[in-house]
C-alpha positions in Angstrom: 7.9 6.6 0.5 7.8 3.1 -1.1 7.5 1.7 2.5 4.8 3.5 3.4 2.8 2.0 -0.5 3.5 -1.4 -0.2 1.1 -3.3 -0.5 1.4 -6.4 1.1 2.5 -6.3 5.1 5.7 -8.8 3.9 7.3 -6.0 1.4 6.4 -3.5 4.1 8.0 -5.6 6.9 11.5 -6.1 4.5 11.2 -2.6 3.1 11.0 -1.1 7.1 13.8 -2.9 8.0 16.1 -1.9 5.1 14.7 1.5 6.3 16.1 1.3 9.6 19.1 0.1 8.5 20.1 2.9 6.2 19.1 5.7 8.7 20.4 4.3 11.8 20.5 7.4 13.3 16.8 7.6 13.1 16.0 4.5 14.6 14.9 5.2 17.9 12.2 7.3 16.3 10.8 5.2 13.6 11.0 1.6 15.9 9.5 3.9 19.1 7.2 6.5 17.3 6.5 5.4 13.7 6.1 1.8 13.8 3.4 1.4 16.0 1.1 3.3 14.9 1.7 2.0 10.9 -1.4 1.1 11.2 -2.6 4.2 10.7 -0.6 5.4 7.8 0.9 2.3 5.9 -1.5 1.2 2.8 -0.5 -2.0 3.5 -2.5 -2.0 7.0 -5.0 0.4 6.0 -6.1 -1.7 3.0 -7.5 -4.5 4.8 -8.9 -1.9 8.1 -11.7 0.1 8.6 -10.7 4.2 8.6 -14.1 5.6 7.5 -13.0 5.9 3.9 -10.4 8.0 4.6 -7.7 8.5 1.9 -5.6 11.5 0.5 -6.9 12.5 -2.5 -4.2 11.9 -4.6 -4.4 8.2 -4.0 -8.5 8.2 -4.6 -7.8 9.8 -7.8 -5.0 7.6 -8.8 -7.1 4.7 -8.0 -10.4 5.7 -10.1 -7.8 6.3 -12.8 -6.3 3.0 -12.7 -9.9 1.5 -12.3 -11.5 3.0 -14.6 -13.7 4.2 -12.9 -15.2 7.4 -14.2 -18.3 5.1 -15.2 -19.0 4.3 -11.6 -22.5 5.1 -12.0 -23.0 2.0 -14.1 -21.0 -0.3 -12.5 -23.1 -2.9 -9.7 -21.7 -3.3 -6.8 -20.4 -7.1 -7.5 -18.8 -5.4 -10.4 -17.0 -2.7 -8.2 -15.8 -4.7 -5.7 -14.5 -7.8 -8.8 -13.0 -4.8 -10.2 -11.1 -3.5 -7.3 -9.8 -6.9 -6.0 -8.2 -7.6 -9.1 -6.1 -4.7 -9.5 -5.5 -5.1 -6.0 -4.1 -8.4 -6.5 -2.5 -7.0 -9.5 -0.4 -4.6 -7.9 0.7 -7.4 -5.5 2.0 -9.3 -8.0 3.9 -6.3 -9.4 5.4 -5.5 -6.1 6.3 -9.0 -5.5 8.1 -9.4 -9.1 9.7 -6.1 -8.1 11.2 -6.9 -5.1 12.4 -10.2 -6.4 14.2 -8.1 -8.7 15.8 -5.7 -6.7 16.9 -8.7 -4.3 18.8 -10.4 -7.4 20.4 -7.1 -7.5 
């Protein structure tokens, strides 16, 4: 499932294809079934488009964990959305060091 999480479309993109090459058996199905509609199911797409709010629960509540955010009724809405882009950008630099890491490996 860590290609499905990343969360930037360049991890996704190097994490699909190491995908396809360690199941080549399953190719045909994840370049002719899966891949195009990633949009619709890889957090790296649906991060940045609109799906009506749409998440699986355990992701919601991992996020209002991470955030913080059982005080959401005091927060503004500037202060949401400052708090959500930095752990957003926080988790992209984590992914990033830890892909660098695993590709010295």
């Amino acid at each position: 499932m860590k290609t499905r999480n990343s969360l930037c479309i360049e991890n996704f993109e190097r994490r699909w294809q190491r995908l396809i090459s360690n199941y080549p058996a399953a190719q045909s199905y994840l370049q002719n079934k899966l891949y195009p509609i990633r949009f619709s199911w890889a957090h790296c797409y649906t991060q940045v488009r609109f799906i009506a709010g749409v998440t699986t629960t355990q992701r919601a509540e991992s996020k209002n964990n991470v955030l913080k955010l059982d005080d959401l009724h005091t927060f503004s809405l500037v202060q949401l959305t400052h708090q959500i882009n930095v752990r957003i950008e926080e988790e992209k630099r984590y992914t990033d060091l830890k892909m660098r890491k695993i590709e010295i490996l």
